[in-house]
C-alpha positions in Angstrom: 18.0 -26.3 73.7 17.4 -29.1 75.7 16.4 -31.9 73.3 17.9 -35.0 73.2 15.6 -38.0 75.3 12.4 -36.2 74.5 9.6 -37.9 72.8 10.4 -38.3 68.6 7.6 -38.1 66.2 7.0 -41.5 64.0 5.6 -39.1 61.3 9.1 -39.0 59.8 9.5 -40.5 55.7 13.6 -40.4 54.9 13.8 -40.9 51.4 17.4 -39.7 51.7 18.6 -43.0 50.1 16.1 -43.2 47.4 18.3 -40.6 45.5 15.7 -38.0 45.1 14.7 -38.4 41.2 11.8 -39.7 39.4 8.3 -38.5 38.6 6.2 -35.4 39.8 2.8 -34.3 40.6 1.4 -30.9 39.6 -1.0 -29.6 41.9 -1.6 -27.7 45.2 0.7 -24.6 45.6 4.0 -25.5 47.9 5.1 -22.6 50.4 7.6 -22.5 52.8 9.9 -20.9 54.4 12.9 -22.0 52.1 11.3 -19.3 49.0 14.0 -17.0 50.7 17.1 -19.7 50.1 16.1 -19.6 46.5 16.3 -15.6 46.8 19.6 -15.9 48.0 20.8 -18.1 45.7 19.9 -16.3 42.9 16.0 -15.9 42.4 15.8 -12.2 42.7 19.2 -11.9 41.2 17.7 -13.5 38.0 14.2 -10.6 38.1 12.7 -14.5 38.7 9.9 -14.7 41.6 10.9 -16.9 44.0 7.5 -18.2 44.3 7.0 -19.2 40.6 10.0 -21.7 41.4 7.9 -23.0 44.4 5.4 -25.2 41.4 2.5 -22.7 41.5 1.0 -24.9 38.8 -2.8 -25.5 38.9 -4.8 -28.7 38.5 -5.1 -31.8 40.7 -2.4 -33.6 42.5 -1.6 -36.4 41.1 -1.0 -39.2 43.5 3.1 -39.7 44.5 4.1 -43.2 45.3 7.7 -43.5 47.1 9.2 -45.9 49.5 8.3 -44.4 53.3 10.7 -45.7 55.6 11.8 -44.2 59.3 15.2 -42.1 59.4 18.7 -44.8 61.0 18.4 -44.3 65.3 22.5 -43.0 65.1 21.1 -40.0 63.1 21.4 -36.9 65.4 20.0 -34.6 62.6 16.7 -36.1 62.0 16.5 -37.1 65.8 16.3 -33.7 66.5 13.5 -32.8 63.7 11.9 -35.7 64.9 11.8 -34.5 68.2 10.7 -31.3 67.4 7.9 -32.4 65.0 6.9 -34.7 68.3 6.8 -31.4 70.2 4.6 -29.4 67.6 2.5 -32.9 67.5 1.6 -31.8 71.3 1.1 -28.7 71.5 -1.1 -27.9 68.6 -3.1 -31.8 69.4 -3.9 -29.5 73.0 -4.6 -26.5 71.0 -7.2 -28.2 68.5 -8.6 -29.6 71.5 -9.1 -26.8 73.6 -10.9 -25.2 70.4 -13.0 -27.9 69.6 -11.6 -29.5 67.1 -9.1 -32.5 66.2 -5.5 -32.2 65.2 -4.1 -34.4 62.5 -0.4 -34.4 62.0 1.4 -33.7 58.9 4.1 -35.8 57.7 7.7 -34.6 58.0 9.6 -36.0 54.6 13.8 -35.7 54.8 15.3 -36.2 51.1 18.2 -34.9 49.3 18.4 -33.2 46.4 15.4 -33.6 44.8 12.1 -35.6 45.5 8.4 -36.0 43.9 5.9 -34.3 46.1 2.0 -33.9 44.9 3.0 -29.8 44.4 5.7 -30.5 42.0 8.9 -31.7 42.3 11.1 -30.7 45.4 14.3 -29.8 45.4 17.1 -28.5 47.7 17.9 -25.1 46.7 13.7 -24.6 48.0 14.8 -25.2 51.0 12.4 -26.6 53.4 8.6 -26.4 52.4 4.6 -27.5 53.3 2.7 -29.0 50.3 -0.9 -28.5 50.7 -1.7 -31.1 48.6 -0.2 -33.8 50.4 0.0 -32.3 54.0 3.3 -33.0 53.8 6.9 -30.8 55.0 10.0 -31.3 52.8 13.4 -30.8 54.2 16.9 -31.4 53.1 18.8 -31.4 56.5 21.9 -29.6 54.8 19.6 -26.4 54.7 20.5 -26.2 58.4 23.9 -26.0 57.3 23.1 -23.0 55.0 21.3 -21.0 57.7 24.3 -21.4 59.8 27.3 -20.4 57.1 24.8 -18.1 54.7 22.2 -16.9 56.4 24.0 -16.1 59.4 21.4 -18.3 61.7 22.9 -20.9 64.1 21.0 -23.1 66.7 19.0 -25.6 67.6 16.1 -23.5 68.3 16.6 -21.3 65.2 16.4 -24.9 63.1 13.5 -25.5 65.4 11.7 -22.2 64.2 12.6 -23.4 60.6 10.3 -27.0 61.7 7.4 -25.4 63.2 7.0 -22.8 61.1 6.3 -25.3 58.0 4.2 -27.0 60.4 2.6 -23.3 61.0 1.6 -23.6 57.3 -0.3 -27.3 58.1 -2.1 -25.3 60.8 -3.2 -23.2 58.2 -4.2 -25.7 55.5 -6.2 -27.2 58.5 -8.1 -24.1 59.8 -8.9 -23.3 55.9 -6.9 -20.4 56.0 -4.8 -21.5 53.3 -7.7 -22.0 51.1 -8.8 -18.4 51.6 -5.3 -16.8 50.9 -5.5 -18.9 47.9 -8.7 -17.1 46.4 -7.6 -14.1 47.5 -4.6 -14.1 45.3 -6.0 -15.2 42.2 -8.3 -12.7 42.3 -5.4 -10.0 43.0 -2.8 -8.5 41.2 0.6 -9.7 41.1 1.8 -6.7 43.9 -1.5 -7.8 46.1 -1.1 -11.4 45.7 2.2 -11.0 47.5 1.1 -9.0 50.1 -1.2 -11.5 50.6 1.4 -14.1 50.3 3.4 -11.9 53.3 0.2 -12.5 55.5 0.7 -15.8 55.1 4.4 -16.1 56.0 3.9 -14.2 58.4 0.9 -16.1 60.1 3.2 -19.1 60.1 6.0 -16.7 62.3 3.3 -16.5 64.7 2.4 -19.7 65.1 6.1 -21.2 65.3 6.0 -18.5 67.8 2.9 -20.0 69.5 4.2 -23.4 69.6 7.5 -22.0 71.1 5.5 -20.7 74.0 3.7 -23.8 74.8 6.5 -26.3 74.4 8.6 -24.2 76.8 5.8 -24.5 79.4 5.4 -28.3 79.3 9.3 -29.2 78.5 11.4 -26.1 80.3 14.1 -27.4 77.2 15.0 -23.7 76.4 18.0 -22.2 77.7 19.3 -18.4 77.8 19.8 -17.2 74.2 17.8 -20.2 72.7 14.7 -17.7 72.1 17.4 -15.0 70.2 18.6 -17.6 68.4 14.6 -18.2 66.6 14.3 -14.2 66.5 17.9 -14.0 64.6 16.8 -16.2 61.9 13.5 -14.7 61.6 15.3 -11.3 61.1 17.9 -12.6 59.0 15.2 -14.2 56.3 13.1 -11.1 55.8 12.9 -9.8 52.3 14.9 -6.7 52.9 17.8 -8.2 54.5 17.7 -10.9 51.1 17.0 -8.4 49.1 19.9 -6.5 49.6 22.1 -9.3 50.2 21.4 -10.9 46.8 20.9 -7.5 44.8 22.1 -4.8 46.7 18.6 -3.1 46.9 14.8 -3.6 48.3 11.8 -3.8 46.2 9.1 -3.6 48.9 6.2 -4.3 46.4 8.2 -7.9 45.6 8.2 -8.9 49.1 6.9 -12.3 49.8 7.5 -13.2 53.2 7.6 -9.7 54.8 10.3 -7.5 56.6 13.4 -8.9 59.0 11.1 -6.4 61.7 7.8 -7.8 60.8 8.7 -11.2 60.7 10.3 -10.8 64.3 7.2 -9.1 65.9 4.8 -11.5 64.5 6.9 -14.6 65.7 7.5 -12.8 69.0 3.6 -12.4 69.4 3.5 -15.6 69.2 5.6 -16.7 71.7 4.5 -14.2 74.0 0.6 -14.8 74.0 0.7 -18.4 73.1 -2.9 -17.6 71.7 -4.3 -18.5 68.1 -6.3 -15.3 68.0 -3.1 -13.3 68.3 -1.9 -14.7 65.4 -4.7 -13.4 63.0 -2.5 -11.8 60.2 -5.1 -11.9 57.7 -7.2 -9.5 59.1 -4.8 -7.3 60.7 -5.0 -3.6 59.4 -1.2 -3.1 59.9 1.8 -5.6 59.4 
């Protein structure tokens, strides 16, 4: 992947040296693509829903003060984020526009460890997440090293997929969508409000697939095997695959994010019709 010289978005917050304690909001539910590290890690292991670690707790956000300052130029790591949160800034600014409507960025916060966020407090072992509440994505860079050495996901354009699918759950939050899955699974069961929870995940595969698309028609930055590199991750973070990693068997009804096959074929629709409708996962009679 072809990144380095490209535009880098200044809607990066590094509170990396801030030491990543203090306070916490409770509010707005926090999802993300990082449930599965906790899964790995030891969520299932433990009979513990990965999503109850996630600070489902109702309420209103309370407001989160830290320091915001931009991530050192010499930092390769958060270069690249930046550059690919500069990336999803322009495609999805052209897609809003083209529907109608305005864009309006989310903000991409780097911290380790832990940090205050108006969903709860984040922390690592999430891995990276969206908080509705704040419109904000969390990310500790050394989650890239866990997809490489754990989760058996190299790349740049696998970390990439990891970036615009959070921002795939912004999308959401913007288009309402988020607020609708929302009512749907309080008025569910705890079996349906996961399946709805899967639609969700698996919208944001879509759309991270979407963005792909468009990015590689304005920049040409992919190169041969950077497009297997998103669909291995994708496959290696289903539920089944973690599932079985972490406790040696699959619980279907538990899933959260959806299969390895279903997480490939939405992000793959994605990237192949570059079109919002394609991505309509909330209405679709099959997975």
């Amino acid at each position: 992947m072809r990144w380095e010289g490209e535009r880098q978005s200044s809607n990066v917050e590094d509170r990396r040296g801030a030491g990543g304690l203090g306070g916490f909001g409770l509010g707005g539910r926090s999802v993300g693509v990082g449930t599965v590290v906790l899964a790995l890690l030891g969520g299932w292991l433990f009979g513990i829903n990965p999503l109850a670690l996630l600070g489902m707790m109702g309420g209103e956000p309370a407001a989160v003060q830290t320091p915001a300052q931009a991530p050192p130029t010499n930092d390769k790591a958060a270069a690249f984020v930046s550059t690919v949160l500069a990336s999803t800034e322009d495609v999805w600014t052209q897609v809003f526009r083209e529907g109608g409507g305005s864009y309006q960025a989310p903000r991409l916060v780097l911290f380790r460890g832990a940090t205050p966020t108006a969903c709860g407090r984040g922390q690592a072992a999430m891995g990276p997440f969206y908080c509705p509440a704040d419109q904000k994505v969390y990310m500790d860079l050394d989650f890239f090293d866990v997809m490489s050495a754990r989760l058996g996901a190299p790349g740049d354009f696998a970390q990439a997929y990891v970036v615009a699918h959070e921002v795939g759950h912004h999308v959401q939050t913007l288009l309402g969508l988020t607020q609708r899955a929302e009512q749907a699974r309080a008025r569910g069961s705890a079996a349906q409000a996961n399946a709805v929870s899967v639609r969700v995940e698996l919208q944001a595969d879509c759309l991270a697939g979407l963005w792909a698309h468009h990015s590689q028609r304005a920049k040409q930055w992919l190169d041969a095997g950077d497009v297997e590199e998103g669909l291995n991750a994708a496959s290696q973070i289903g539920d089944d695959v973690l599932q079985r990693r972490s406790q040696g068997t699959v619980v279907p009804e538990s899933f959260t994010h959806g299969s390895s096959a279903q997480r490939v074929a939405w992000f793959r629709r994605g990237l192949q019709s570059g079109k919002l409708q394609a991505c309509d996962t909330l209405n679709a009679a099959e997975l």
